[in-house]
Backbone as ProteinMPNN parsed JSONL, in Angstrom:
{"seq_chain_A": "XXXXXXXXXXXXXXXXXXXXXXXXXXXXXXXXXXXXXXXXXXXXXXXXXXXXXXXXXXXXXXXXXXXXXXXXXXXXXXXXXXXXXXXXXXXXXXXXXXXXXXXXXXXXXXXXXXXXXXXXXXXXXXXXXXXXXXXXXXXXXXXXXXXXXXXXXXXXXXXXXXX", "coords_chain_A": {"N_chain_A": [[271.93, 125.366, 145.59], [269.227, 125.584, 145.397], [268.939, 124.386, 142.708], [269.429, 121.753, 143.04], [267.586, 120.643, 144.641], [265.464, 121.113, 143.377], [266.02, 119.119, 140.835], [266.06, 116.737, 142.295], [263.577, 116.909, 143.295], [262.242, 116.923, 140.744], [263.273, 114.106, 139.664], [262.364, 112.135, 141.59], [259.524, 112.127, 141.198], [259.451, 111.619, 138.157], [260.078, 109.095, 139.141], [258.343, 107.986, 140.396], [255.997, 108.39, 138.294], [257.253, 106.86, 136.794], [257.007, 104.314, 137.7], [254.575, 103.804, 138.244], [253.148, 103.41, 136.437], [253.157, 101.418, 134.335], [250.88, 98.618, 133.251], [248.366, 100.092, 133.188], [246.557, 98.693, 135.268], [245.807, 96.11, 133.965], [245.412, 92.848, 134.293], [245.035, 89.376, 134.78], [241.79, 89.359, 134.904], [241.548, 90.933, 132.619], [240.829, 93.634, 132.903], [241.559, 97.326, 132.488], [242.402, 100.724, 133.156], [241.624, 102.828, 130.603], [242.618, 106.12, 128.73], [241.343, 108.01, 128.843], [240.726, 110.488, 130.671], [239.301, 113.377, 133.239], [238.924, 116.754, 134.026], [240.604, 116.699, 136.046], [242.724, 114.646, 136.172], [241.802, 112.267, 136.695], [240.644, 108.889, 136.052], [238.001, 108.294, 133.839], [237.186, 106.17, 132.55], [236.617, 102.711, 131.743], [237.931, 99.221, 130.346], [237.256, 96.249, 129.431], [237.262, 92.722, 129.69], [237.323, 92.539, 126.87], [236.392, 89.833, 125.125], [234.514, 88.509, 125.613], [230.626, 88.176, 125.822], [227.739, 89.122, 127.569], [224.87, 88.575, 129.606], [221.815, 89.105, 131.176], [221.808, 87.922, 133.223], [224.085, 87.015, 134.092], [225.169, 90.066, 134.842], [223.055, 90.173, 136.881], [224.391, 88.082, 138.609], [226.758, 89.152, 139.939], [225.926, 90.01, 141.982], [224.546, 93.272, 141.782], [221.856, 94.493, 141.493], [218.572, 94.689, 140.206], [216.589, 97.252, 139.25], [214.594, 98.613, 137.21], [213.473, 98.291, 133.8], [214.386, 99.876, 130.866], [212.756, 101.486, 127.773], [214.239, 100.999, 124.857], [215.065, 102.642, 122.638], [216.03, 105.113, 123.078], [219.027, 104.853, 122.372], [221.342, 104.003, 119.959], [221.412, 100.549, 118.748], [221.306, 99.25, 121.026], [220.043, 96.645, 122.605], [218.898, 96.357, 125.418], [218.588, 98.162, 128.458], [219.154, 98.376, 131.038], [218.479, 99.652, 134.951], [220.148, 99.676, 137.747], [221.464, 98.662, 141.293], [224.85, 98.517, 142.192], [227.187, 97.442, 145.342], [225.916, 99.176, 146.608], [226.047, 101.532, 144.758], [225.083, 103.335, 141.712], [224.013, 102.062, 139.035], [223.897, 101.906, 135.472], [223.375, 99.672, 133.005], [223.616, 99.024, 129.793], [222.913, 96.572, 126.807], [224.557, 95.208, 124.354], [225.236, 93.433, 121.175], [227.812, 92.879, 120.94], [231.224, 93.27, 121.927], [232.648, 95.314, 120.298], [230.658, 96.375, 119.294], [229.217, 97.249, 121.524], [231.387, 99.374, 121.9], [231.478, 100.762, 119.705], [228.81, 101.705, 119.184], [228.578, 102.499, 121.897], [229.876, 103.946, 123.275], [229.819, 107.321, 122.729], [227.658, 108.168, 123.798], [227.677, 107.496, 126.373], [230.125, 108.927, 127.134], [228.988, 111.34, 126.755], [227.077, 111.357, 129.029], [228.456, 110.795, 131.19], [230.298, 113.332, 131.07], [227.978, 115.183, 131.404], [226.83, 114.864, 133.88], [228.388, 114.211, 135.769], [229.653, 115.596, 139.174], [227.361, 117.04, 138.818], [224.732, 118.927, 140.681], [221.784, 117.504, 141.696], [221.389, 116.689, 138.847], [219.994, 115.373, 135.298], [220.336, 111.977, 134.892], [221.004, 109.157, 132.753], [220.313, 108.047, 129.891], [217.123, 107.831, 130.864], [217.089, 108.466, 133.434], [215.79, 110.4, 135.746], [216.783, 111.779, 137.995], [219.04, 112.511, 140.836], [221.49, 110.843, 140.018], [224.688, 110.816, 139.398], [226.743, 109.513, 137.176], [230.264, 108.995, 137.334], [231.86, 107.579, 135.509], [232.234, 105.194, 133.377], [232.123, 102.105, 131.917], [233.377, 99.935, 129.27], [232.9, 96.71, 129.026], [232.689, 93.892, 127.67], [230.215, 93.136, 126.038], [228.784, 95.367, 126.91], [227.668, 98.534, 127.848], [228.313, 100.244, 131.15], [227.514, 102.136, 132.965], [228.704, 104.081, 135.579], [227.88, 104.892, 138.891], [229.816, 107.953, 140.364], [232.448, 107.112, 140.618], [235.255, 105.366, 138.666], [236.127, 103.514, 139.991], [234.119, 102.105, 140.474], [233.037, 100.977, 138.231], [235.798, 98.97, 138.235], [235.464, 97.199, 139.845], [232.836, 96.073, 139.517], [233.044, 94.955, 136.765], [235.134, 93.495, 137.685], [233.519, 91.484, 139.225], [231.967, 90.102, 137.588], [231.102, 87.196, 135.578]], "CA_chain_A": [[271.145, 124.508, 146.46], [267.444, 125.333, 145.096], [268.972, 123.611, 141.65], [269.664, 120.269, 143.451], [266.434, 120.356, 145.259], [264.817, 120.721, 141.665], [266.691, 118.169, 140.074], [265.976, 116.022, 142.774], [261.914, 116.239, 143.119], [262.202, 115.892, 139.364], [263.655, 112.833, 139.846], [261.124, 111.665, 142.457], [258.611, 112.721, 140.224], [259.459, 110.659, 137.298], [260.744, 107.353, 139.379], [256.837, 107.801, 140.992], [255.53, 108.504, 136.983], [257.837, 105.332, 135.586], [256.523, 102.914, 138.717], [252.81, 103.82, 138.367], [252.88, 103.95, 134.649], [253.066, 100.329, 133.388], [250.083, 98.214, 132.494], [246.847, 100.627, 133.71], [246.11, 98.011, 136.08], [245.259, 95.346, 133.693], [245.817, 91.897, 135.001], [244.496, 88.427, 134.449], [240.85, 89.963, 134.707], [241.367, 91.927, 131.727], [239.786, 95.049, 133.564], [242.278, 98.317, 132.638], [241.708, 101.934, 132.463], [241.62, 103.947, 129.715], [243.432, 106.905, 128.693], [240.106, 108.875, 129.171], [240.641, 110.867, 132.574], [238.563, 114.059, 133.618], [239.933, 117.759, 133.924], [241.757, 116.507, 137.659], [243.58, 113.687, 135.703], [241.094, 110.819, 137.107], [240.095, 108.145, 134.919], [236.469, 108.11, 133.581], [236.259, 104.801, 131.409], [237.648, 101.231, 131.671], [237.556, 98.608, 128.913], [237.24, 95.3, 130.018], [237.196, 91.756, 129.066], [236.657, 92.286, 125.506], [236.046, 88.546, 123.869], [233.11, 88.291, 126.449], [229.314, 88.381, 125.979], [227.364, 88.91, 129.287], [223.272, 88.347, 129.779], [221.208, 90.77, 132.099], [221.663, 86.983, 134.012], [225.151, 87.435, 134.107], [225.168, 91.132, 135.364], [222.628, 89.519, 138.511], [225.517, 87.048, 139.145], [227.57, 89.842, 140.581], [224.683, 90.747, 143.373], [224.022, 94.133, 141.221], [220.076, 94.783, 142.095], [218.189, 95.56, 139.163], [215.554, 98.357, 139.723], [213.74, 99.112, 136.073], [214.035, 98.058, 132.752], [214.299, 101.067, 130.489], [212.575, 101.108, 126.455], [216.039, 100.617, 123.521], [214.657, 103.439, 121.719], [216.92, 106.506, 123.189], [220.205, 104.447, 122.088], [221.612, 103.067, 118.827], [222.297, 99.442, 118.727], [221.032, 98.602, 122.52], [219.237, 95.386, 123.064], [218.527, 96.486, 126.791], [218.357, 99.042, 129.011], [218.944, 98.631, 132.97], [219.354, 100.373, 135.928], [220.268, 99.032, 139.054], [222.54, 98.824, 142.098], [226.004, 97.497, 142.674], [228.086, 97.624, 146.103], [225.265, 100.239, 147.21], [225.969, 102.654, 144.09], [223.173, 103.244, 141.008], [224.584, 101.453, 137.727], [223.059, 101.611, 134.412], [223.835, 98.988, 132.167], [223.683, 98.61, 128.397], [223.636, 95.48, 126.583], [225.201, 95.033, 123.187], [225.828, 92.042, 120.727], [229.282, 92.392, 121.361], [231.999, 94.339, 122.471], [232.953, 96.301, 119.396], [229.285, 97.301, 119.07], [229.588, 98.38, 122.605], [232.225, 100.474, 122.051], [231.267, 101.647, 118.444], [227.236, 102.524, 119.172], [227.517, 103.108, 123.334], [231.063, 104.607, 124.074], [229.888, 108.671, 122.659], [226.549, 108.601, 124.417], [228.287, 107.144, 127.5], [231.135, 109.693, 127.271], [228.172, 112.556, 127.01], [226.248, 111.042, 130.126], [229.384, 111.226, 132.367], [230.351, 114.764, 131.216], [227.146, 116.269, 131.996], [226.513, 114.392, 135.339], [229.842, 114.256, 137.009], [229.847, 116.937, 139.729], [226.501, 118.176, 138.966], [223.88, 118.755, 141.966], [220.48, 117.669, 140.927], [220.844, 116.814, 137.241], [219.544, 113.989, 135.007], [221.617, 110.623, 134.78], [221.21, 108.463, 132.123], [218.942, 108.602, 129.089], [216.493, 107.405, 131.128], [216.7, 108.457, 134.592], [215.556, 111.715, 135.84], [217.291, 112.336, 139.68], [220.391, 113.184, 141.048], [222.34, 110.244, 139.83], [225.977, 111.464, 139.117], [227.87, 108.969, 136.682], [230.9, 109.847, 136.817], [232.795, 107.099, 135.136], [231.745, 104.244, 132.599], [232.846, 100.646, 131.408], [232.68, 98.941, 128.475], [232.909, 95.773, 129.391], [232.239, 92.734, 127.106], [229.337, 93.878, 125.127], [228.024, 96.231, 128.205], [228.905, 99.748, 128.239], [228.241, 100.322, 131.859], [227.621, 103.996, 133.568], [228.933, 103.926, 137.322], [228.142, 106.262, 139.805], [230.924, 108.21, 141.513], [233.974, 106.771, 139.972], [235.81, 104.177, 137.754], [236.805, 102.176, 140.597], [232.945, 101.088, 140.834], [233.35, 99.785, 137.073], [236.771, 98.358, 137.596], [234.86, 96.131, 140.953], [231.79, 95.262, 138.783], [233.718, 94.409, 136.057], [236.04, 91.909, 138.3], [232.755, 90.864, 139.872], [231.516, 89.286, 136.1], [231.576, 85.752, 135.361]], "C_chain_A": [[269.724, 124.32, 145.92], [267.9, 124.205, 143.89], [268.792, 122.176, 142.307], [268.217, 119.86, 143.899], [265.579, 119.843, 144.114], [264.84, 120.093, 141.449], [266.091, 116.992, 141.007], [264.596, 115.532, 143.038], [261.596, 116.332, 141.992], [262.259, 114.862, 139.657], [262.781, 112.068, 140.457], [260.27, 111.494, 141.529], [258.445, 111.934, 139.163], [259.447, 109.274, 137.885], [258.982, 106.91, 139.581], [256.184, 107.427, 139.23], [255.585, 107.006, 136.271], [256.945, 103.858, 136.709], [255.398, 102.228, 138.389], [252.607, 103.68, 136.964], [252.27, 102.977, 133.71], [251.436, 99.56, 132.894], [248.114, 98.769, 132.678], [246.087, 99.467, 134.678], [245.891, 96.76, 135.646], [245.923, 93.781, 134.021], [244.884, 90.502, 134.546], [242.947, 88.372, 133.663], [240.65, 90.41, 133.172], [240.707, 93.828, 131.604], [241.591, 95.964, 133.419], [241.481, 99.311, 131.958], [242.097, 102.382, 131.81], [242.623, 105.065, 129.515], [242.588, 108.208, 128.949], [240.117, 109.535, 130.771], [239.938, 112.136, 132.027], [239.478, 115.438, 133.826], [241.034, 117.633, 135.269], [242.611, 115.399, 137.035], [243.0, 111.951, 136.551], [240.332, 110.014, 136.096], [238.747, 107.822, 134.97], [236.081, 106.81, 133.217], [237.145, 103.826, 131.863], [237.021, 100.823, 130.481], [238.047, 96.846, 129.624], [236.938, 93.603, 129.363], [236.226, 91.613, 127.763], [235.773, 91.458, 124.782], [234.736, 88.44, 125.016], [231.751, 88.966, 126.222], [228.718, 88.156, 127.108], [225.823, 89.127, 128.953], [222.828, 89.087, 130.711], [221.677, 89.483, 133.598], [222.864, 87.294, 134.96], [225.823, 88.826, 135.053], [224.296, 90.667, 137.122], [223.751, 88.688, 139.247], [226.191, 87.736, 140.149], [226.883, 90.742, 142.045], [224.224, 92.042, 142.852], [222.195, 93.736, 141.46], [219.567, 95.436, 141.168], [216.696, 95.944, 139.588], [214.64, 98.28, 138.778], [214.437, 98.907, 135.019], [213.851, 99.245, 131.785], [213.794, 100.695, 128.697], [214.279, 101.423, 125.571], [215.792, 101.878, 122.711], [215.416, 104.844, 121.455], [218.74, 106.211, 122.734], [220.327, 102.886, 120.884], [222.023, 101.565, 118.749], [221.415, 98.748, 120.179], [220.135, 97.8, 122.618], [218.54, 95.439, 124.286], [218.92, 96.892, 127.665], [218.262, 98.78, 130.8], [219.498, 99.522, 133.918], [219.23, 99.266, 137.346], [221.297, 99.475, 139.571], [223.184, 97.695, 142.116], [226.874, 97.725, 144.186], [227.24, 99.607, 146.394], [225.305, 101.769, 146.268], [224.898, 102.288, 142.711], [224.612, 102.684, 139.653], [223.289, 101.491, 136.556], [223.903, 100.625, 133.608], [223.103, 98.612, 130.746], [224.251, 97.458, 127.679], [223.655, 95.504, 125.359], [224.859, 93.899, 122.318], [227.04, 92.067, 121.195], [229.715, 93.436, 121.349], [232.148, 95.73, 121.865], [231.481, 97.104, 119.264], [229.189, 97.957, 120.006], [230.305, 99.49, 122.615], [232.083, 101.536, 120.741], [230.087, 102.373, 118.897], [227.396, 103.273, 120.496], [228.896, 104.171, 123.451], [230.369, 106.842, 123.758], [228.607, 108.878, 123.266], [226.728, 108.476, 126.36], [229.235, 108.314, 128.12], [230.37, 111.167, 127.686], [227.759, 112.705, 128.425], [227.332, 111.349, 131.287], [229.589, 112.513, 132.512], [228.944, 115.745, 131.445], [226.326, 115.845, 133.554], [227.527, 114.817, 136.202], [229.782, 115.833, 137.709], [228.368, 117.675, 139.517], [225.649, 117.95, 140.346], [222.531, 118.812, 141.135], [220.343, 117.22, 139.382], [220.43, 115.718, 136.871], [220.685, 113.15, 134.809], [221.936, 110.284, 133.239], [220.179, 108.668, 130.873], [217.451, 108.388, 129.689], [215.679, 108.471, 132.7], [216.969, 109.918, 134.484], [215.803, 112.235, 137.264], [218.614, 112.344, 139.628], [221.625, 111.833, 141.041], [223.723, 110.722, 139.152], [227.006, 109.94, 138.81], [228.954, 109.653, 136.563], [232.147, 108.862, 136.347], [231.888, 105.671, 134.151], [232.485, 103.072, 131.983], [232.379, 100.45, 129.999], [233.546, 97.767, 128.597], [232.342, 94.489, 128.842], [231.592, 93.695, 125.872], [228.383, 94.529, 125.859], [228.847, 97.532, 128.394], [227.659, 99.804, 129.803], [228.225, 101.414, 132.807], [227.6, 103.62, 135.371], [228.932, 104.937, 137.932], [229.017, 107.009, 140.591], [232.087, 108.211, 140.315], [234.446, 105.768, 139.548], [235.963, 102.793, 138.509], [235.462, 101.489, 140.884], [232.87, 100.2, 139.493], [233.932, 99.004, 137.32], [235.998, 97.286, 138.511], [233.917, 95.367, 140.0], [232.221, 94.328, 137.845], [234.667, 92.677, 136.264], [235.002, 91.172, 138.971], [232.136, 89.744, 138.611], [232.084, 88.203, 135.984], [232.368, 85.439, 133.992]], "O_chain_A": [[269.115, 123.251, 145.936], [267.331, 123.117, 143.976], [267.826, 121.522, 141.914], [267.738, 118.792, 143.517], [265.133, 118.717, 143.892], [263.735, 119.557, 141.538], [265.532, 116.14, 140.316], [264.261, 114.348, 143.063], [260.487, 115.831, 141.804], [261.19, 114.379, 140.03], [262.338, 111.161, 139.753], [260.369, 110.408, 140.959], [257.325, 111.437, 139.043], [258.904, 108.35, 137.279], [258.444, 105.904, 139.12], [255.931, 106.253, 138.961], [254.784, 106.311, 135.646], [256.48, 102.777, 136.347], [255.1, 101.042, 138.256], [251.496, 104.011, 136.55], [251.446, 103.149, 132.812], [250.867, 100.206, 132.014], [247.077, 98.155, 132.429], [244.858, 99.535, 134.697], [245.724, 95.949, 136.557], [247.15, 93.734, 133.927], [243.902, 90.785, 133.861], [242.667, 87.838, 132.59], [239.574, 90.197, 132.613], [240.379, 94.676, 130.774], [242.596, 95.526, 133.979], [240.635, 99.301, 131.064], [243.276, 102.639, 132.052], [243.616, 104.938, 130.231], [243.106, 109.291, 129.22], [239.581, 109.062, 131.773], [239.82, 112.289, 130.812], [240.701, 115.296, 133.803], [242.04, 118.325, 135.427], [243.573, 115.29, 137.796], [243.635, 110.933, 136.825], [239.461, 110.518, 135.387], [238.261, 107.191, 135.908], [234.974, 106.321, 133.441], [238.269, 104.06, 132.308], [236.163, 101.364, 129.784], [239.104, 96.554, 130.184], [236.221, 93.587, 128.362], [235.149, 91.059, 127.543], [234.815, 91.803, 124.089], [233.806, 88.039, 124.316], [231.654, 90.182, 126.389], [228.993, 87.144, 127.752], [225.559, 89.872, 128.009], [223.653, 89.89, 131.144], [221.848, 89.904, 134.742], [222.812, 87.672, 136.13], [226.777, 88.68, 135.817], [224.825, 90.815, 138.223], [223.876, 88.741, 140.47], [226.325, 87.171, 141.234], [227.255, 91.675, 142.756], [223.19, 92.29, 143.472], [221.662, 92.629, 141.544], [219.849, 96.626, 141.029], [215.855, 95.206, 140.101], [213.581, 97.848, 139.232], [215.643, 99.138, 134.939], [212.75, 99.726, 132.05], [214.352, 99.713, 128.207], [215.207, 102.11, 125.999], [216.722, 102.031, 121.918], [215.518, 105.505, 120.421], [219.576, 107.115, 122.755], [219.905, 101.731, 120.825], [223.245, 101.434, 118.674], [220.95, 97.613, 120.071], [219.06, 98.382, 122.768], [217.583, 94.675, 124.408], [219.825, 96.2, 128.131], [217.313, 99.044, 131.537], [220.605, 100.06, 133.862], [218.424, 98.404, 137.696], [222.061, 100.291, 139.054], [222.809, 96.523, 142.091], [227.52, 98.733, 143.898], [227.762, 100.722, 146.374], [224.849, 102.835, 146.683], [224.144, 101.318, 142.639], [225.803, 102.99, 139.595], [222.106, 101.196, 136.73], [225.121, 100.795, 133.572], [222.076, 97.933, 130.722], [225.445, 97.159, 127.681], [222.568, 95.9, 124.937], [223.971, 93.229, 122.846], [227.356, 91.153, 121.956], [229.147, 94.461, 120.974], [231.955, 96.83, 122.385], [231.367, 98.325, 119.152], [229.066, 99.174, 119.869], [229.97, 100.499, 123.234], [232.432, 102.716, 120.711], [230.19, 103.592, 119.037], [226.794, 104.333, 120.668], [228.627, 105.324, 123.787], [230.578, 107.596, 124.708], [228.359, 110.084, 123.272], [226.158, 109.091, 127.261], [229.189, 108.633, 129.308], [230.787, 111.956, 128.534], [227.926, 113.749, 129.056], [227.043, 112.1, 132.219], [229.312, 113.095, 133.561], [229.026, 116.958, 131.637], [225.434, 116.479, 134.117], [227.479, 115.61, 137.142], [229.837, 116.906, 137.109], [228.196, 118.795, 139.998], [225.834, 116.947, 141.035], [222.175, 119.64, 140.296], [219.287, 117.387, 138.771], [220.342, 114.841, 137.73], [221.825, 113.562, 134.593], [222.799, 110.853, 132.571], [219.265, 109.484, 130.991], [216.538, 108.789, 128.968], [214.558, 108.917, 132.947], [217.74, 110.555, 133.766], [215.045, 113.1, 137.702], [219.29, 112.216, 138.607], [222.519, 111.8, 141.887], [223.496, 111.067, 137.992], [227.723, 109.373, 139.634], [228.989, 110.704, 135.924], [233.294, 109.167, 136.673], [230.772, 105.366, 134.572], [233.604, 103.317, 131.533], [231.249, 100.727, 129.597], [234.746, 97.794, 128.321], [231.484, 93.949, 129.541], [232.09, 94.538, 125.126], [227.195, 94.366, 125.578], [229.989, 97.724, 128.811], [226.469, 99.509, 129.687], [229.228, 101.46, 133.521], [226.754, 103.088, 136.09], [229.721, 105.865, 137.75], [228.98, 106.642, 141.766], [232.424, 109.034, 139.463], [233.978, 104.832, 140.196], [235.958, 101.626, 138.119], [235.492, 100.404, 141.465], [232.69, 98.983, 139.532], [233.442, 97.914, 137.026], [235.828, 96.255, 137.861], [234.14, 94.194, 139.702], [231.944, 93.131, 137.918], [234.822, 91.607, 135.675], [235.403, 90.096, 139.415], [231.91, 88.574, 138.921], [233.285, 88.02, 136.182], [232.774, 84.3, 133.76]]}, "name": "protein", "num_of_chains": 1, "seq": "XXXXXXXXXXXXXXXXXXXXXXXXXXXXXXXXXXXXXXXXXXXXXXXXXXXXXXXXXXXXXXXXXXXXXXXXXXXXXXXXXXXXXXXXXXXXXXXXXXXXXXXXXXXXXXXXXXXXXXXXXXXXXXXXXXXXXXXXXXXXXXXXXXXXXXXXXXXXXXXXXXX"}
């Protein structure tokens, strides 16, 4: 009897695995996540409409609220430096030439910034910011790697919010 039980929330188990499995969400948008998840198995990064260049203009389009412009000097490659709010959470955004540069120059400083924020109480954010902002998930998105506070699903929104 325990065998069958086994066998059987195996089974569950995978049909759930094979359902949820297929295209990471990605859809017309081009917004899917990553393979990048966190030690609970939650996804940190998206990657998002690649062939796209976006303007700080662009990033306002989506109602994001930009706070302070930050100096290019603490990151390789970066044209410009913002922080602001989206959908009431703190966003930093990094702007690129283009995608691949996004993902070549910003993705390991991005990847740092999440792992030493996420979960902390009190620590620094971004290269910039010095309060208790807690990225705990990041985009790159066009030629914008993108640090979101909380969790991915504020990228994957911003992301679908972009013109």
């Amino acid at each position: 009897m325990r065998q069958v039980f086994t066998l059987a929330l195996a089974t569950m188990v995978l049909a759930v695995v094979v359902a949820c499995g297929g295209d990471s969400g990605s859809g017309n948008d081009g917004v899917g996540a990553s393979d990048d998840t966190n030690a609970y198995g939650f996804d940190v990064s998206i990657t998002a409409k690649p062939d796209s260049v976006f303007t700080i203009d662009d990033v306002k389009s989506t109602g994001w609220k930009s706070s302070k412009e930050f100096p290019t000097d603490e990151l390789e490659g970066v044209s410009a430096v913002w922080f602001g709010f989206f959908q009431q959470k703190n966003l930093e955004v990094w702007i690129y030439d283009s995608h691949g540069d996004a993902q070549r120059l910003g993705t390991d400083a991005a990847e740092e910034i999440v792992a030493a924020t996420r979960g902390v109480s009190g620590g620094g954010a971004g290269p910039y910011m010095k309060q208790t902002t807690h990225f705990g998930a990041y985009g790159v998105i066009g030629n914008l790697i993108v640090l979101c506070e909380v969790e991915v699903a504020v990228c994957e929104n911003f992301a679908e919010a972009l013109p």
